[in-house]
C-alpha positions as CSV (number, residue, x, y, z in Angstrom):
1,X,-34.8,56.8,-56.7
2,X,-36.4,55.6,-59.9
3,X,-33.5,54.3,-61.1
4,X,-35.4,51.1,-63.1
5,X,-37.9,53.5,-64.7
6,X,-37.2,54.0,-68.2
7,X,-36.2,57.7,-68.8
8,X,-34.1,60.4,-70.8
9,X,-31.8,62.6,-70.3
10,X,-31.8,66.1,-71.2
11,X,-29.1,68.8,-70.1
12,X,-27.7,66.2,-67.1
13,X,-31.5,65.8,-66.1
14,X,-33.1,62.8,-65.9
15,X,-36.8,62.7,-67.3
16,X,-38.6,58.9,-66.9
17,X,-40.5,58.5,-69.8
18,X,-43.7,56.6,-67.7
19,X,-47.2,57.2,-69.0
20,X,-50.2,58.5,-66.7
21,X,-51.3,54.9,-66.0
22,X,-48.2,53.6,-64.8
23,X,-47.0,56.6,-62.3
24,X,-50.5,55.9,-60.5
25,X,-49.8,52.6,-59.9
26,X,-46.4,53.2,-58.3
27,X,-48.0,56.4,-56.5
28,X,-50.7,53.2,-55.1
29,X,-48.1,50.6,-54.3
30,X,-46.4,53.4,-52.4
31,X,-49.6,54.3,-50.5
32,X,-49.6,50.8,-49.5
33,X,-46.5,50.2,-48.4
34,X,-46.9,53.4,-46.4
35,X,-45.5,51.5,-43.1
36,X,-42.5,50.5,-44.9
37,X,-40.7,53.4,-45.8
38,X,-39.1,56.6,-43.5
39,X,-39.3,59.3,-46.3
40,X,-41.9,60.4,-48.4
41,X,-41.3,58.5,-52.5
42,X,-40.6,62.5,-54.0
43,X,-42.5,62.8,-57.8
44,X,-41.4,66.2,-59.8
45,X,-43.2,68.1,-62.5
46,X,-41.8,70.4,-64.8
47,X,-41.3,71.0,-67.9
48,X,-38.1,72.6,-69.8
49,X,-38.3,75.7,-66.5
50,X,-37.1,72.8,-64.5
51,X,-34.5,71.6,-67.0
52,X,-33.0,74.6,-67.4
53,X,-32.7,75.5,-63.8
54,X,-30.7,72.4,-63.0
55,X,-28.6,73.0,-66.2
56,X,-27.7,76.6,-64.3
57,X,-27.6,74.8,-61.0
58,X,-25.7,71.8,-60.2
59,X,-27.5,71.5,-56.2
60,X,-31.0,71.7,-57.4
61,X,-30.3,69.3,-60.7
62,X,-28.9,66.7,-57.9
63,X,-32.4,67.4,-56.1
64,X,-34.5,66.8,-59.2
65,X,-32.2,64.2,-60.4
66,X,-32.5,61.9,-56.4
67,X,-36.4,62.4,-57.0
68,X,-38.3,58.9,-57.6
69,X,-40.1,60.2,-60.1
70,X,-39.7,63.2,-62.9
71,X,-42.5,63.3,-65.1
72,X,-42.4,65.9,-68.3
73,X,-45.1,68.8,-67.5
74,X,-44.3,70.4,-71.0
75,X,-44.3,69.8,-74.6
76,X,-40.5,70.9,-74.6
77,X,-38.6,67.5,-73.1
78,X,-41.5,65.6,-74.6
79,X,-40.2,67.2,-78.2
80,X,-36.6,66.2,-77.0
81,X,-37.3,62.7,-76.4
82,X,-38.4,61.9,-79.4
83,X,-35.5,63.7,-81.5
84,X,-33.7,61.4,-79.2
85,X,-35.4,58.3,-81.0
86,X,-37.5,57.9,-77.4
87,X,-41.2,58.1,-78.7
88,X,-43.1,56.3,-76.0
89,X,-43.4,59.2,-73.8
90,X,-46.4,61.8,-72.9
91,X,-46.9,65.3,-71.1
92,X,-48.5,64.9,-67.9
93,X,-48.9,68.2,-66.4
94,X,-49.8,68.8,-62.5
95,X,-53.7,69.3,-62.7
96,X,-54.0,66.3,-64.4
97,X,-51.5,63.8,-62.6
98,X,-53.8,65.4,-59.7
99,X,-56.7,65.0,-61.1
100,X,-56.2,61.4,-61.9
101,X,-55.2,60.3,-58.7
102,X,-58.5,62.4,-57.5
103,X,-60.6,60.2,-59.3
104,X,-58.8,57.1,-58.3
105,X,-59.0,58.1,-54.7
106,X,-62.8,58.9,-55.2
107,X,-62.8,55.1,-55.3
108,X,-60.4,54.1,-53.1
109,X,-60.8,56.7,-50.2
110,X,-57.4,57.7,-50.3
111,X,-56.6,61.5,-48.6
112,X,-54.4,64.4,-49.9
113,X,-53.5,67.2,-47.6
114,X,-52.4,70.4,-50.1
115,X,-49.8,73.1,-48.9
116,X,-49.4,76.0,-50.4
117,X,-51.0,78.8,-52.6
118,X,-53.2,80.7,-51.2
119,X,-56.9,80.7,-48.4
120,X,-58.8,81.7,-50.8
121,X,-57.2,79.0,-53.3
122,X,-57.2,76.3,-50.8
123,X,-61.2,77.0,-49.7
124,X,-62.2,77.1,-53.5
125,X,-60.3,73.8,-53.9
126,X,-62.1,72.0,-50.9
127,X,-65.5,72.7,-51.8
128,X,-64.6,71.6,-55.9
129,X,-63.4,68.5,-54.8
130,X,-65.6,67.5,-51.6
131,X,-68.3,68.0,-54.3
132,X,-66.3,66.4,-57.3
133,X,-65.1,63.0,-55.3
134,X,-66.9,62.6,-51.9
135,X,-65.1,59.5,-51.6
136,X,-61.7,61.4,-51.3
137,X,-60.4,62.8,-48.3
138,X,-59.2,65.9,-48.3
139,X,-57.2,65.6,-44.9
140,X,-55.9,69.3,-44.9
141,X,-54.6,72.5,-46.0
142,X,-52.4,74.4,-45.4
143,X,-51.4,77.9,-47.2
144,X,-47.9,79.7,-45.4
145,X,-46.8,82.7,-45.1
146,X,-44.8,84.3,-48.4
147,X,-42.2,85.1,-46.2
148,X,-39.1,82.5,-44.5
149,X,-40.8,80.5,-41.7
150,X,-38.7,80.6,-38.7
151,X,-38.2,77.2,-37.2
152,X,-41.0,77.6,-34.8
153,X,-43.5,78.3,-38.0
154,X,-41.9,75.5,-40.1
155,X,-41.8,72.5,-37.3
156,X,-45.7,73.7,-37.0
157,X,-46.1,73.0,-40.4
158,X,-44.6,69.7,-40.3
159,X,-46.4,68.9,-37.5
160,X,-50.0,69.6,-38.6
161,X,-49.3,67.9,-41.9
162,X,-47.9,64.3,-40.2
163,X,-51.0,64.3,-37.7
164,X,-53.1,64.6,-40.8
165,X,-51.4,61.4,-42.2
166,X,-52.3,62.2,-45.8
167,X,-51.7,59.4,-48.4
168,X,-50.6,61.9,-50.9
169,X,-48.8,65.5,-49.8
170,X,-49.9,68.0,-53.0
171,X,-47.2,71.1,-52.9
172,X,-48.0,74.2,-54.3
173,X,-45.2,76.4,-53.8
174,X,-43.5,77.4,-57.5
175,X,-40.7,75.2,-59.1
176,X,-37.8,75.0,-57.6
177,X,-39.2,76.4,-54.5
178,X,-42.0,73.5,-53.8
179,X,-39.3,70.7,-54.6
180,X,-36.3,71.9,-52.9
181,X,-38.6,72.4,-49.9
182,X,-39.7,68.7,-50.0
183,X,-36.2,67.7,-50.2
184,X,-35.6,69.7,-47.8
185,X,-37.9,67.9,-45.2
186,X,-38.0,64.4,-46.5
187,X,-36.6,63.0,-43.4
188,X,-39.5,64.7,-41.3
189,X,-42.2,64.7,-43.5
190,X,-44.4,61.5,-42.4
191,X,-46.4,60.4,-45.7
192,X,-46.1,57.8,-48.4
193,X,-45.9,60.9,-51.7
194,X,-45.3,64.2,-51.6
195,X,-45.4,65.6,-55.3
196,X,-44.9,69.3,-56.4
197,X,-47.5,70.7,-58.8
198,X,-47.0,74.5,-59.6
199,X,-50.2,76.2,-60.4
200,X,-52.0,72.9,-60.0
201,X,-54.3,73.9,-57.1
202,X,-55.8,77.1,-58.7
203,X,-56.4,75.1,-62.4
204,X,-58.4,72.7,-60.3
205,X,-60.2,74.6,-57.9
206,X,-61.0,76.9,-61.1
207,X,-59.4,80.2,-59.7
208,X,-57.3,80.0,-63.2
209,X,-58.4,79.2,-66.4
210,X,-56.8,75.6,-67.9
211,X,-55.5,76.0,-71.8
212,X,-58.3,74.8,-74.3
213,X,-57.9,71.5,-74.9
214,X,-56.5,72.2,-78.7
215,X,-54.5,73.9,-78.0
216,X,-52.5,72.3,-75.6
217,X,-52.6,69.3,-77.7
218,X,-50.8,71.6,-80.1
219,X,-47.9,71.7,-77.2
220,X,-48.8,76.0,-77.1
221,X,-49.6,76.1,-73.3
222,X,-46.8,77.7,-72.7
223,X,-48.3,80.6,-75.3
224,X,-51.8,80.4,-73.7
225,X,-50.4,81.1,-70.2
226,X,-47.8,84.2,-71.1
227,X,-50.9,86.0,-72.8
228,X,-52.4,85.2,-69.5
229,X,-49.6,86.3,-67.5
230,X,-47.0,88.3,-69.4
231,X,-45.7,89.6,-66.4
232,X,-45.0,86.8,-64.9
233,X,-43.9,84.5,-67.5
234,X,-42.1,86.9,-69.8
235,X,-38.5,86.5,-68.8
236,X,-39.2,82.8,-68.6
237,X,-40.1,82.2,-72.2
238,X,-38.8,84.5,-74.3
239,X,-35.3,85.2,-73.1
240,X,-35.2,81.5,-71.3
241,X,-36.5,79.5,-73.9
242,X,-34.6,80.8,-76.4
243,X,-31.0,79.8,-74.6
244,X,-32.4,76.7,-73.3
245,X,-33.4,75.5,-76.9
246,X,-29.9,76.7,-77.7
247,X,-27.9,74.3,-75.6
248,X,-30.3,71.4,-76.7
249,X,-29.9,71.8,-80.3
250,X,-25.9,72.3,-79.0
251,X,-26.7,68.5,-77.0
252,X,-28.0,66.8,-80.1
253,X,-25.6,67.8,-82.2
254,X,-22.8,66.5,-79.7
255,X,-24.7,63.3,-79.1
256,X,-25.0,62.6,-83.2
257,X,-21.2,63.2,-83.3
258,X,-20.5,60.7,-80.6
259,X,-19.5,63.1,-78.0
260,X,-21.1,63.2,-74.4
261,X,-21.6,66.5,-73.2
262,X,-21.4,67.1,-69.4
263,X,-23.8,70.2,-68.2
264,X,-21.8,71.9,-65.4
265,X,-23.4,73.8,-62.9
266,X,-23.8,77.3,-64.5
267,X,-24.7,78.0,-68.3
């Protein structure tokens, strides 16, 4: 647990407040103290989906909570923080804690092996990034069924990934889903970092188109991706956001007051 890294707390969760730089350098001294350590060091991104799921959950907020690292993918706990007095903090979303490690690896040889998403995901990523960092080694993928594995499938699975021996394992499986399932398999799972990163894979490989760099400095990503996927993403942020902005402001007000409020399983 990162329990030395500077950090805030938001709704009982517990966001560190590291920039880029410095969660590379732990993700390196982790790499290279590989023969060390029985469990993979577990890094979470998400942004206020993964707040407010732990708020509503009290298991999966003591998952995200025993992670070594939480990093805020999302302007939302980045806002917080800083009405919080915390202003050394920055958004780091998946693609591009992935693509910075990338481009250290490209110089360091370092191997990923990415799980999850799908084939045709996983081929399109290969070929971007055995042509974007030859000196990386991409040292497997792996795309499962959308379906339970039985135990036969998922000891398989664990299987190919430890004979692979990664440096980094990427996840691609949806939040809570991907980091529940590393959890999950932390005592099994062979490799130095396992880190779970969403949509990461198809923003990298290019299958999905990234926010315009505006606006996502403008912290309206989340706006870009519901026009992209309305379906998907309706529920999430407009009926979600709305209640989780709620209990915030509710937090705030508690904290100015001197009170300490105590999130409780469900909202």
């Amino acid at each position: 647990m990162g329990l030395n890294f500077p950090s805030v707390t938001i709704l009982g969760s517990r966001i560190h407040t590291l920039p880029l730089g410095r969660v590379l350098q732990q993700m390196e001294r982790w790499i290279q103290e590989r023969q060390n350590k029985r469990r993979p060091h577990q890094i979470i991104v998400t942004g206020f989906h993964g707040i407010w799921a732990a708020y509503q959950d009290l298991e999966l907020r003591k998952v995200l909570n025993g992670a070594d690292i939480w990093v805020p993918d999302g302007i939302a706990p980045v806002a917080i923080a800083r009405l919080k007095g915390i202003g050394k903090i920055q958004r780091i979303p998946g693609a591009e804690l992935m693509q910075a490690f990338l481009k250290r690896a490209d110089q360091k040889e370092y191997s990923s092996f990415f799980y999850g998403d799908t084939e045709e995901t996983l081929a399109g990523l290969r070929k971007k990034l055995e042509n974007r960092y030859p000196g990386h080694k991409v040292a497997g993928t792996l795309s499962p069924p959308f379906r339970p594995l039985t135990e036969e499938e998922d000891e398989k699975m664990i299987q190919i990934i430890n004979q692979a021996k990664p440096d980094v394992l990427w996840v691609a499986l949806g939040m809570p889903k991907q980091d529940q399932w590393i959890y999950d398999h932390r005592h099994r799972l062979k490799v130095p970092v396992a880190i779970g990163v969403g949509v990461a894979f198809a923003f990298v490989s290019g299958g999905v188109k990234r926010v315009p760099k505006p606006i996502g400095s403008w912290g309206l990503e989340w706006l870009w991706r519901l026009m992209m996927e309305p379906r998907k993403l309706w529920r999430r942020d407009l009926i979600d956001g709305p209640r989780f902005l709620w209990r915030v402001v509710r937090e705030l007000i508690q904290e100015k007051s001197g009170a300490k409020p105590m999130p409780k399983g469900k909202a």
